[in-house]
LOVEXKOL-280133 format. One line per 5 residues: number of its first residue (from 1); for each residue x, y, z of N, C-alpha, C, CB. Coordinates in Angstrom, 3 decimals, m for minus. Atoms other than C-alpha are relative to their C-alpha. Last residue first. Glycine has a CB too. Example, Ala and Ser with C-alpha at 12.3 -4.5 7.8 and 13.67 -1.06 7.14 Angstrom:
// LOVEXKOL-280133
2	m0.820,m1.190,m0.060,13.670,m1.060,7.140,m0.770,1.090,0.730,0.414,0.462,m1.415  0.890,m1.190,0.000,12.300,m4.500,7.800,0.900,1.200,0.000,m0.992,0.027,1.246
//
This chain:
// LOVEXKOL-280133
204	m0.986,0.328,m0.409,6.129,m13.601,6.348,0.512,m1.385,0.750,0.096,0.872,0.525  m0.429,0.699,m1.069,3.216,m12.803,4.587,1.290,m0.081,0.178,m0.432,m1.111,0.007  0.304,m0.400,m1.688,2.195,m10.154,2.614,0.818,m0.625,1.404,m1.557,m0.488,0.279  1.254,m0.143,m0.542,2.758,m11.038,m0.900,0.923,0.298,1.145,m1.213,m1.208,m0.016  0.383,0.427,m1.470,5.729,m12.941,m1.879,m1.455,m0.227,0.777,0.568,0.954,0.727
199	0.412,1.560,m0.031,6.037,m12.272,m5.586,m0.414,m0.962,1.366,1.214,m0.686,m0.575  0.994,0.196,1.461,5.281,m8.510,m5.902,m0.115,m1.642,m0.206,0.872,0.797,m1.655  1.497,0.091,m0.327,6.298,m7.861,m2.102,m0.644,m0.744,m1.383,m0.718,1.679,0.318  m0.276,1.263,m0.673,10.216,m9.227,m3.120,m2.111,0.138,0.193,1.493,0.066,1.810  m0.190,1.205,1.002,9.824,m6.296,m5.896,m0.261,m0.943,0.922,1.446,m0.224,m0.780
194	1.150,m0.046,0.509,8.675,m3.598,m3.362,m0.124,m1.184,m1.427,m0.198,1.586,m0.313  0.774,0.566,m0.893,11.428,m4.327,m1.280,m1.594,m0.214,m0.660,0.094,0.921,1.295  m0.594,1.308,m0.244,13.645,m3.570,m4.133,m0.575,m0.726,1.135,1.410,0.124,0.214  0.140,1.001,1.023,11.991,m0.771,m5.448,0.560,m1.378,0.355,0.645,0.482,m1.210  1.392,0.179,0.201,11.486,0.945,m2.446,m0.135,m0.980,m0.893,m0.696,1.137,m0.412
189	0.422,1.318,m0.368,15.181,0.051,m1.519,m1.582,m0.109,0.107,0.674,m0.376,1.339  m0.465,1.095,0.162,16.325,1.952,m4.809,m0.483,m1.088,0.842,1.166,0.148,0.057  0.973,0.693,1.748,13.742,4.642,m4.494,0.612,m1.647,0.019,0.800,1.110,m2.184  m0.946,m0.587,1.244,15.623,5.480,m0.723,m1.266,m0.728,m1.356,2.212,m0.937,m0.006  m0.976,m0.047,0.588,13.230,5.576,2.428,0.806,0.011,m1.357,0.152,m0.475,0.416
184	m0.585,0.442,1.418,10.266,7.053,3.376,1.348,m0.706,m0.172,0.142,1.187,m0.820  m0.954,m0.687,0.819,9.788,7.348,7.485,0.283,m0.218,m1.665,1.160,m0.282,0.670  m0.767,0.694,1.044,7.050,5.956,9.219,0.967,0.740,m0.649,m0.801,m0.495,m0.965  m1.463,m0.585,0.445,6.368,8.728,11.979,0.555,m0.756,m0.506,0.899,0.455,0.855  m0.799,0.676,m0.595,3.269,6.934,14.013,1.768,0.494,m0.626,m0.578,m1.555,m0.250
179	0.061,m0.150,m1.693,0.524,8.952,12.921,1.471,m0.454,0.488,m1.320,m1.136,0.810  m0.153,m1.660,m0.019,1.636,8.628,9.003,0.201,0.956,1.432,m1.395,0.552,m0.654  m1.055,m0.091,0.179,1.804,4.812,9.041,0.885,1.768,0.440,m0.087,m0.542,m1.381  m1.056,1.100,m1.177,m1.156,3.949,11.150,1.336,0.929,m0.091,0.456,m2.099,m0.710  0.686,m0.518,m1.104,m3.317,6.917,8.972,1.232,m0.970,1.355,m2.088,m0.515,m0.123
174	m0.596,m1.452,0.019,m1.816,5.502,5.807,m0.112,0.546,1.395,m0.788,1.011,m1.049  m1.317,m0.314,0.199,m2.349,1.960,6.622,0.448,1.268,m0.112,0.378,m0.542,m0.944  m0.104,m0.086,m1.524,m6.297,2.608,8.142,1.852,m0.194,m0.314,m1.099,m1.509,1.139  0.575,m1.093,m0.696,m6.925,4.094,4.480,0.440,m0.137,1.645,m1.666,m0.035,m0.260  m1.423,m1.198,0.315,m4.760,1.436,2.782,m0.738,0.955,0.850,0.438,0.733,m1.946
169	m1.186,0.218,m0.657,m7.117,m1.439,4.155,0.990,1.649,m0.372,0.721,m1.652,m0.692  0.087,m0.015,m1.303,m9.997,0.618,2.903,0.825,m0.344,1.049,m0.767,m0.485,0.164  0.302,m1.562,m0.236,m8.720,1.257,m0.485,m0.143,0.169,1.750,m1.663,0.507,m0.913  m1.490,m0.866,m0.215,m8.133,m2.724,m0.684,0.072,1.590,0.242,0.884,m0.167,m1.351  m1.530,0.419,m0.644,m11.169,m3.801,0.638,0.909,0.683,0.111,0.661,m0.849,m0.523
164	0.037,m0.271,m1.177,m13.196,m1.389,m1.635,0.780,m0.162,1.471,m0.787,m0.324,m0.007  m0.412,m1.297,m0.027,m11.771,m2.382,m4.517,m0.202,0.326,1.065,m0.455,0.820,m0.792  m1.159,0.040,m0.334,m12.266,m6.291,m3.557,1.041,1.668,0.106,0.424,m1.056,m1.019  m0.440,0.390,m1.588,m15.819,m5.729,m2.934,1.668,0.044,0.282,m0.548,m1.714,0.359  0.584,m0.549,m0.930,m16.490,m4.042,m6.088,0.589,m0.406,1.289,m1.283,m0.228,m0.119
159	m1.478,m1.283,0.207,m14.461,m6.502,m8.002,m0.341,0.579,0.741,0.400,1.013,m1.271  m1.141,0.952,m0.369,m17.183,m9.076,m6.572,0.905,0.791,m0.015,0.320,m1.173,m0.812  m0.148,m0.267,m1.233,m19.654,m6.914,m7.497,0.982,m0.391,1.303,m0.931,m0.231,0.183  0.949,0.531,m0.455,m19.195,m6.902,m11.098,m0.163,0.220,1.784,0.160,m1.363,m0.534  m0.808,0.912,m0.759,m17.464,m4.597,m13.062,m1.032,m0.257,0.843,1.352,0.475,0.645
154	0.103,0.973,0.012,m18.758,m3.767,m16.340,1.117,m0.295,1.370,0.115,m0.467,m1.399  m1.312,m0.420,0.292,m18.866,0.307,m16.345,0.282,m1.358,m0.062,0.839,0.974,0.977  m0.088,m0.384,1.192,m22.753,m0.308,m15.671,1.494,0.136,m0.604,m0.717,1.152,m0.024  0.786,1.049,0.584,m22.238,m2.108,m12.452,0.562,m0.123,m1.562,m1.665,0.377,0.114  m0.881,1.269,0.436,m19.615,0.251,m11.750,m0.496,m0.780,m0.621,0.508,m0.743,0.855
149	m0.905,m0.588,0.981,m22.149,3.123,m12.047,0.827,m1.019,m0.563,0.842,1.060,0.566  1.130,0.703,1.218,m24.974,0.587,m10.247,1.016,0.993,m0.934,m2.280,0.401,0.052  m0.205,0.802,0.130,m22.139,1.134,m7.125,m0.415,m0.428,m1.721,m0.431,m0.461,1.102  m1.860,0.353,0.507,m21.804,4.620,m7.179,0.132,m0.985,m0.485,1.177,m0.153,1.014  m0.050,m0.751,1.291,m25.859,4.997,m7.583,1.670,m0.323,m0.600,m0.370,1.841,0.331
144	0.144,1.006,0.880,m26.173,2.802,m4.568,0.263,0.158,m1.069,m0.932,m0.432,m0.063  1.463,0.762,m0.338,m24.614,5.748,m2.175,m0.189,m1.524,m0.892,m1.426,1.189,m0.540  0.249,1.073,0.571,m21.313,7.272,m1.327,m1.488,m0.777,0.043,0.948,m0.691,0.470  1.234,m0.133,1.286,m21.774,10.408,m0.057,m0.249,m1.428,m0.805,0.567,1.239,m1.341  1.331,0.109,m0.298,m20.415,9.269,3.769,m1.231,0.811,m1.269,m0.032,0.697,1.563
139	0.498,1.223,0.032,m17.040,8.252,1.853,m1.578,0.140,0.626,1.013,m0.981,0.809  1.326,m0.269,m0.498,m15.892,11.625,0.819,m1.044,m1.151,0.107,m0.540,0.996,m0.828  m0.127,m1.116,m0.415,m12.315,11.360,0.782,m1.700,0.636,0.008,1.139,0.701,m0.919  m0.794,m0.448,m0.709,m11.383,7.843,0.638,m0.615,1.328,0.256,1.265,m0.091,m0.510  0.313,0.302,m1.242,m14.678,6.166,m0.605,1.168,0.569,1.199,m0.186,m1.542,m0.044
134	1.502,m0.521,m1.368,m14.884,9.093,m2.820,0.100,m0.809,0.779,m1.789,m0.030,m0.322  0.035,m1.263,m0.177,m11.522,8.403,m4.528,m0.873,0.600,0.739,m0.030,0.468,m0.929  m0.329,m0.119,m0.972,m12.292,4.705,m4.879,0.853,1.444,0.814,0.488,m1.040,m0.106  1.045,0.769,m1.017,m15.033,5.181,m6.807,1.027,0.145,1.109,m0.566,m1.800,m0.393  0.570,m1.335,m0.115,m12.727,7.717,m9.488,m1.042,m0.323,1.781,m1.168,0.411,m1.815
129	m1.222,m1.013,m1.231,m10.226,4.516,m8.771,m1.011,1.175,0.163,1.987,0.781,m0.822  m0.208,0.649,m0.797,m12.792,2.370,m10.603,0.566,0.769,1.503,0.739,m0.866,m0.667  1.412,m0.318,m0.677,m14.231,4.859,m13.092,m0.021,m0.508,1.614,m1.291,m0.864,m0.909  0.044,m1.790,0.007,m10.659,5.381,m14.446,m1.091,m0.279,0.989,m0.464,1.137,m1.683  m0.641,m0.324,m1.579,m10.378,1.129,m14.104,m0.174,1.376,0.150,1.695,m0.343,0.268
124	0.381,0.996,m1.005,m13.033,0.745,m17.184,0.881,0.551,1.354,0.416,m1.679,m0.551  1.490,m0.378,m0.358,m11.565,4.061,m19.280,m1.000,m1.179,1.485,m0.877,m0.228,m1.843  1.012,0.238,0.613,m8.345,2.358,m19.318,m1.278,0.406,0.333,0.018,m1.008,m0.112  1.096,0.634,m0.538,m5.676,3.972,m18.090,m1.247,m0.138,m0.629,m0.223,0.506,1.019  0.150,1.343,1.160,m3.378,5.888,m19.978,m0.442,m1.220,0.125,1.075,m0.413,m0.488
119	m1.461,1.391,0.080,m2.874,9.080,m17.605,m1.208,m0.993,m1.392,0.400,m1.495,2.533  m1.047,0.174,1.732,m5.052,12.573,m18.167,0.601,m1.219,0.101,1.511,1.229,m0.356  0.439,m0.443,1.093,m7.636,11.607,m15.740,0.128,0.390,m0.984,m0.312,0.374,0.043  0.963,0.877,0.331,m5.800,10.249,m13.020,m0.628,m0.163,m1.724,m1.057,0.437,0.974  1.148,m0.472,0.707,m3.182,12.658,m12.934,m0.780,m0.987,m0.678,0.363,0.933,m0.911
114	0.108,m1.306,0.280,m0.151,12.335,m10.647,m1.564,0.721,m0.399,0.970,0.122,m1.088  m0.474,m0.492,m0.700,m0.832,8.532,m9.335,m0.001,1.719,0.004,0.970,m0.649,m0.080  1.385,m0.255,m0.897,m2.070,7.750,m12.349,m0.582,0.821,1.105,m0.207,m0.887,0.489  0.310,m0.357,0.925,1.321,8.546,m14.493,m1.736,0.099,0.547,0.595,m0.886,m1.164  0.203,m1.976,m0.452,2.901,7.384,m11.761,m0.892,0.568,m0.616,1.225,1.123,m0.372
109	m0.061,m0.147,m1.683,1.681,3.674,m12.414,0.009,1.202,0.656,1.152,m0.552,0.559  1.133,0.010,0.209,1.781,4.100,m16.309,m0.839,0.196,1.783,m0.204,m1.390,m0.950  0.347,m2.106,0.489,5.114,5.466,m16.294,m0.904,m0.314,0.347,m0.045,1.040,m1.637  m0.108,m0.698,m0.700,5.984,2.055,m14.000,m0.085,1.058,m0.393,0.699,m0.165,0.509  m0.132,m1.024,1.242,4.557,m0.764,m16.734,0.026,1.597,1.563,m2.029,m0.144,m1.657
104	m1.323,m0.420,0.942,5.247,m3.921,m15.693,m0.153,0.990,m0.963,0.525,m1.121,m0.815  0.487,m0.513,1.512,1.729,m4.550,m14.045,1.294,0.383,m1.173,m0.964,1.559,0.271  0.649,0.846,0.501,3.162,m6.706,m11.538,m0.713,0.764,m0.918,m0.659,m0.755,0.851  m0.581,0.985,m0.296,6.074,m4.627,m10.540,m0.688,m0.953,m0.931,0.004,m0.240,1.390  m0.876,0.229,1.250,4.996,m1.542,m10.974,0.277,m1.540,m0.434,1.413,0.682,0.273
99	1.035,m0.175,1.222,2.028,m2.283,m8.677,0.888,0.052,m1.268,m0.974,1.469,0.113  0.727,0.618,m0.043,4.589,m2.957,m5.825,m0.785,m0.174,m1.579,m0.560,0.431,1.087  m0.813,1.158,0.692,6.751,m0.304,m6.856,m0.690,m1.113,m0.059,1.243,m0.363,0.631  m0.568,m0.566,1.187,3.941,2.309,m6.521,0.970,m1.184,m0.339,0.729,1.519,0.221  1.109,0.751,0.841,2.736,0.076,m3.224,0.462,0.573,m1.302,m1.731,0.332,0.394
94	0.161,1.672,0.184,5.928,1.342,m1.940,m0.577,m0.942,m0.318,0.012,m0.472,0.540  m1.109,0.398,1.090,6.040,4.665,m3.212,m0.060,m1.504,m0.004,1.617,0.546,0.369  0.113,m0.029,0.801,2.268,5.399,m1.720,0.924,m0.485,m1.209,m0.316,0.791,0.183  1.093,0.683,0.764,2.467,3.980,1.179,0.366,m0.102,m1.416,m1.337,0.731,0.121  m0.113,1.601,m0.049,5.453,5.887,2.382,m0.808,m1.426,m0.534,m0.038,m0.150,1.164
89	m1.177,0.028,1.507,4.471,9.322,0.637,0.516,m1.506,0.370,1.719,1.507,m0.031  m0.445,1.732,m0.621,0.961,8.619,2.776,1.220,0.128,m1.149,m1.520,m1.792,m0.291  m1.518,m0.744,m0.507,m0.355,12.211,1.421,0.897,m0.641,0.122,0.135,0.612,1.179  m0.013,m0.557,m1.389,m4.157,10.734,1.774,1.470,0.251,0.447,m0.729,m1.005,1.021  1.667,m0.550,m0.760,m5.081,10.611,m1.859,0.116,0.772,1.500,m1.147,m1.615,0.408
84	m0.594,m0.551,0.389,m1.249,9.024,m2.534,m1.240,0.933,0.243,0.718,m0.389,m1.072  m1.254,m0.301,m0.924,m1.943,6.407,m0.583,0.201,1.677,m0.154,1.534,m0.955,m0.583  0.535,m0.766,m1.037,m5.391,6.152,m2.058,0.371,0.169,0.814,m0.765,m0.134,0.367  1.616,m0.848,0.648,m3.843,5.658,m5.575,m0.592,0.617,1.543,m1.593,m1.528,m0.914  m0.740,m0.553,0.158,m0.806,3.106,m4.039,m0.432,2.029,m0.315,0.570,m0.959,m0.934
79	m1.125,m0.250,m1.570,m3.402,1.014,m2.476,1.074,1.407,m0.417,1.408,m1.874,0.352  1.019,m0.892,m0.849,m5.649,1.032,m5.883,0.683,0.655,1.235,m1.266,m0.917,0.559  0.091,m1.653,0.391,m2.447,0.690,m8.066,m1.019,0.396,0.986,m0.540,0.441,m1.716  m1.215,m0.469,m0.297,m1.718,m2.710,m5.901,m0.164,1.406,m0.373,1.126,m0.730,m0.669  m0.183,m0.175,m1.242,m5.242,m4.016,m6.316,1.230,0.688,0.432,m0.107,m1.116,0.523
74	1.184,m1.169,0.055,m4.936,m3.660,m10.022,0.149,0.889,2.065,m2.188,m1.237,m0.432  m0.641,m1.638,0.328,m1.628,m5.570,m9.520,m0.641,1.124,m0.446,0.921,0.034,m0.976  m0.815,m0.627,m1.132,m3.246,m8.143,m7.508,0.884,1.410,m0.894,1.243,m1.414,0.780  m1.568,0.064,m0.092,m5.556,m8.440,m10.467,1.059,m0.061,1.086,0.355,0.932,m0.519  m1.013,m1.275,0.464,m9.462,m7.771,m9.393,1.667,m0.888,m0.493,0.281,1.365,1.767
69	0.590,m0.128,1.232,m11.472,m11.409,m9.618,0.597,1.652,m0.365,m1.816,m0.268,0.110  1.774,m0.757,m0.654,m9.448,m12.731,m6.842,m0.317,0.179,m1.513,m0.101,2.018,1.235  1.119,m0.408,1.374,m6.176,m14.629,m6.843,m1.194,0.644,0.285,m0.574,m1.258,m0.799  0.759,1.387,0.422,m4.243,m13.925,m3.169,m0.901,0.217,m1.409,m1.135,m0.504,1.346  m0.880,0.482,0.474,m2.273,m10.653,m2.951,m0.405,m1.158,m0.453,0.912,0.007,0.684
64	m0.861,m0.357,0.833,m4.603,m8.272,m1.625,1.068,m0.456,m1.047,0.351,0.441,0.544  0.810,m0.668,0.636,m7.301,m9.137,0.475,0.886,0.683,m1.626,m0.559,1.107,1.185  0.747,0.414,0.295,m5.438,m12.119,1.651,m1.022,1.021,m0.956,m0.278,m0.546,1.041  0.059,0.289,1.154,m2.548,m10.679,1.859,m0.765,m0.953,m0.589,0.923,m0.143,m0.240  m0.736,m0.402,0.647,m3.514,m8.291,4.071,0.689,m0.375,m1.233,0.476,0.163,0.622
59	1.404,m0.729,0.874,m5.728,m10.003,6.075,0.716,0.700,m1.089,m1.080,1.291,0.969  0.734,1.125,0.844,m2.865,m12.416,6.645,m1.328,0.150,m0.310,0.025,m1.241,0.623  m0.488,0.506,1.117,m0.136,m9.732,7.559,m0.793,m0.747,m0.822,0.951,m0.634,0.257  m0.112,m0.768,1.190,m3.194,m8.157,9.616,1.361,m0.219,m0.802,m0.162,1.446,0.381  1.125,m0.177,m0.166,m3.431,m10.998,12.193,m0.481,0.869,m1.423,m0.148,0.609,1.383
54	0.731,1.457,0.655,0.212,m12.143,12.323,m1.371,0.476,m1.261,m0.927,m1.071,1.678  m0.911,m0.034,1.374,0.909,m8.279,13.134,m0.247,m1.142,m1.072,1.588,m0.131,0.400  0.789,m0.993,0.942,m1.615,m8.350,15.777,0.687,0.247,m1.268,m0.221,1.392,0.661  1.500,0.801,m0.255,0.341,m11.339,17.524,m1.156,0.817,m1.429,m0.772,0.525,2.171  0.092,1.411,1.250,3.754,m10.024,16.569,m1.206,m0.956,m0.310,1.042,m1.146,0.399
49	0.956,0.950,m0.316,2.876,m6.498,18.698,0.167,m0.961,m1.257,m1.505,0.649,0.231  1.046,m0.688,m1.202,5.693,m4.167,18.653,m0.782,m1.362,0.483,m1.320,1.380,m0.723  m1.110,0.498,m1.187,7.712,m6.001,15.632,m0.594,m0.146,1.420,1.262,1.127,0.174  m0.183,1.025,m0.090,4.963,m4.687,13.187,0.720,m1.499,1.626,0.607,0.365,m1.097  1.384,m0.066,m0.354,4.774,m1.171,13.993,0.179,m1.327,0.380,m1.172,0.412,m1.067
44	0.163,0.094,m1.743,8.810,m1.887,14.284,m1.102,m0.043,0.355,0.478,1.054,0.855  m0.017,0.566,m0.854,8.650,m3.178,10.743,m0.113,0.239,1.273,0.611,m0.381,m0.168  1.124,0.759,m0.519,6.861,m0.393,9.446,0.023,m1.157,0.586,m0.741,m0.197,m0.790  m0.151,m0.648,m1.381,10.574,1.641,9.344,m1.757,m0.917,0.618,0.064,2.334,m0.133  1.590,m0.036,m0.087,10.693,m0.471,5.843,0.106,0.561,1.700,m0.967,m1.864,m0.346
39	0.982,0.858,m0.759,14.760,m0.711,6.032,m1.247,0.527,m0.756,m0.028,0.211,1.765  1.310,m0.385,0.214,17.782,0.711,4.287,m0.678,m1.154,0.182,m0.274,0.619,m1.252  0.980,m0.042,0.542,21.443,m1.354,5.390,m1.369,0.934,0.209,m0.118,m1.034,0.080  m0.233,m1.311,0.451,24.269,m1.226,7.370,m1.555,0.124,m0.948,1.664,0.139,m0.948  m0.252,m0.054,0.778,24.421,m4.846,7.560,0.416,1.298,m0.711,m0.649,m0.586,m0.235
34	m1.188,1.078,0.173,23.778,m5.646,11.210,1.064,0.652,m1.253,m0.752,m1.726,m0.539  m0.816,m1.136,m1.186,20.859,m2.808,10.999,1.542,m0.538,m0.293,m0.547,m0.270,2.109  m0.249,m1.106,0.720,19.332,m5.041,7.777,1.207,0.928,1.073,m1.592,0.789,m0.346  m0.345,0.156,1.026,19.419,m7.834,10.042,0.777,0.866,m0.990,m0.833,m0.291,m0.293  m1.298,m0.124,m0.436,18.329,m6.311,13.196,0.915,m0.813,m1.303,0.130,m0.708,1.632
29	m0.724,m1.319,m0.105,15.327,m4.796,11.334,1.661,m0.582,0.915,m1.226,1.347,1.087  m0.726,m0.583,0.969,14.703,m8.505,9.955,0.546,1.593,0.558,m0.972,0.013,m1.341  m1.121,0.598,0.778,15.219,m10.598,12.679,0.015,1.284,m1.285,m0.401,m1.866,m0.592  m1.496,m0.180,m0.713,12.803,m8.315,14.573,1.220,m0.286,m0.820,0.157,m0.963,1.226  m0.674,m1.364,0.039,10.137,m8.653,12.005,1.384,0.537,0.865,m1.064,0.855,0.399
24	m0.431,0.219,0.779,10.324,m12.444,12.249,0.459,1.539,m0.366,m0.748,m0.839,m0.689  0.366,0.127,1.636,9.653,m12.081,15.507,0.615,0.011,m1.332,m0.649,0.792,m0.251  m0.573,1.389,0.773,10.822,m11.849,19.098,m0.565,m0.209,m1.058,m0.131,m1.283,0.660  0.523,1.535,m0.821,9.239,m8.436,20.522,0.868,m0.638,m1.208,m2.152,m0.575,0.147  0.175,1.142,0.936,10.673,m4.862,18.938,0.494,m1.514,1.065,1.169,0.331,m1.590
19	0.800,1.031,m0.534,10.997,m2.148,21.463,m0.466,m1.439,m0.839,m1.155,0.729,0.365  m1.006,0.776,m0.706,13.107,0.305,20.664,m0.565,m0.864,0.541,0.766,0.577,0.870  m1.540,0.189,0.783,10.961,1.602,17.673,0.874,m1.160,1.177,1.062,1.976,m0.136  0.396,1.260,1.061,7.948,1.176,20.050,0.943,m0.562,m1.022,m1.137,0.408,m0.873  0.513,1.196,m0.780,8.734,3.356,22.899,m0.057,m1.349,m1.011,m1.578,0.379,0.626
14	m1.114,0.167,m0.443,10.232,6.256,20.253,m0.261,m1.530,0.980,0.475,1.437,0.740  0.182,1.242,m0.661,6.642,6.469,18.530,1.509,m0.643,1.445,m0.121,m1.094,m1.567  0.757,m0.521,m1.512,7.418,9.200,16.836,0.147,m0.385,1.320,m1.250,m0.208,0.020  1.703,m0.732,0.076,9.596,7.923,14.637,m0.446,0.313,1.038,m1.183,m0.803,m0.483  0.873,0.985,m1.274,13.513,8.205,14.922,m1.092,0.480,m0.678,0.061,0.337,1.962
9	0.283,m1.312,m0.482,15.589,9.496,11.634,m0.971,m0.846,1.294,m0.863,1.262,m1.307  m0.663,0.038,m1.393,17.486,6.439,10.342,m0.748,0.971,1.155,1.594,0.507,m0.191  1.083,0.713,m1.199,14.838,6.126,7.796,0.703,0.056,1.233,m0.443,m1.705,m0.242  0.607,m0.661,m0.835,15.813,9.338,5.935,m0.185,m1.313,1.214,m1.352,0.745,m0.718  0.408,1.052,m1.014,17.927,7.946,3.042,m0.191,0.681,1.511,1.200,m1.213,0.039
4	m0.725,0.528,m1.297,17.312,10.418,0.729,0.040,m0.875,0.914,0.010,0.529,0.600  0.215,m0.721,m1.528,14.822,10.028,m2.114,1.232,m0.338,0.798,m1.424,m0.605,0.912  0.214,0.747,m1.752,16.791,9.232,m5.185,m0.883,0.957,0.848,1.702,m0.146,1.040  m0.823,m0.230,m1.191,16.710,11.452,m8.417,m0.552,m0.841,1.153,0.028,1.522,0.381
//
């Protein structure tokens, strides 16, 4: 079943919604608007300030979308994983398609998402997400021991760094998105915005 289409609903933020500066984000919420169309309600964060938007579009898909020694579609379940950690139902669907996307396998995606530990994940990433589970929700236990776990679990430090990254970017995304009254919208334009992210990336 569809989520409803909710995004029309105002966010919080009311100053900022109606406020979208000259940008590429602009073009697109008046675009979509134009058209009748389901949006990403994170353009207006976006829109707001195009400077700071620049700034974190290109940390963003730099930590995330560019080759690395994680997958981008590892990276994508992590985001979607510690979306879903911190409630973030916007996060979480849209990195969910995201990650579907490039791992081409969307039971396997929820299937984490719900229940880590029963899903069909490979023992190696289980230990991964279990890491990035504490740095979301009990990040001042984290010690060396977490790390020399991964070690041992064969990921190197490099992955390490990039898990972290991404978890951490999503941690100040949820918290942005959630504060500010992002709104979910429909499956269909999750999935369909969340497809254009899977070959695009970040930038705009």
């Amino acid at each position: 079943m569809s989520t409803p289409n909710v995004a029309q609903e105002p966010m919080y933020l009311r100053e900022v919604e109606e406020n979208p500066k000259p940008s590429v984000y602009r073009d697109l919420i008046e675009n979509a608007k134009s058209s009748d169309g389901d949006y990403w309600q994170i353009w207006h964060l976006l829109a707001f300030d195009p400077g700071a938007a620049h700034h974190l579009a290109a940390l963003s898909h730099t930590l995330m979308h560019k080759p690395g020694p994680l997958s981008a579609g590892l990276r994508e379940l992590i985001a979607a994983y510690t979306s879903s950690l911190n409630n973030c139902e916007f996060c979480m669907k849209a990195h969910a398609a995201v990650a579907s996307k490039l791992l081409d396998d969307e039971s396997l995606v929820w299937d984490v998402i719900e229940n880590l530990e029963g899903s069909g994940l490979a023992e190696k990433e289980k230990a991964l997400l279990r890491f990035v589970k504490k740095i979301t929700l009990e990040p001042s236990l984290i010690t060396a021991d977490d790390t020399q776990t991964l070690n041992e679990a064969g990921w190197d430090d490099a992955c390490i760094f990039y898990a972290i990254s991404a978890c951490a970017l999503f941690n100040f995304y949820n918290r942005w998105i959630s504060a500010s009254g992002v709104y979910p919208v429909s499956d269909e334009t999750f999935k369909r915005l969340g497809s254009r992210m899977a070959v695009a990336g970040y930038s705009r």
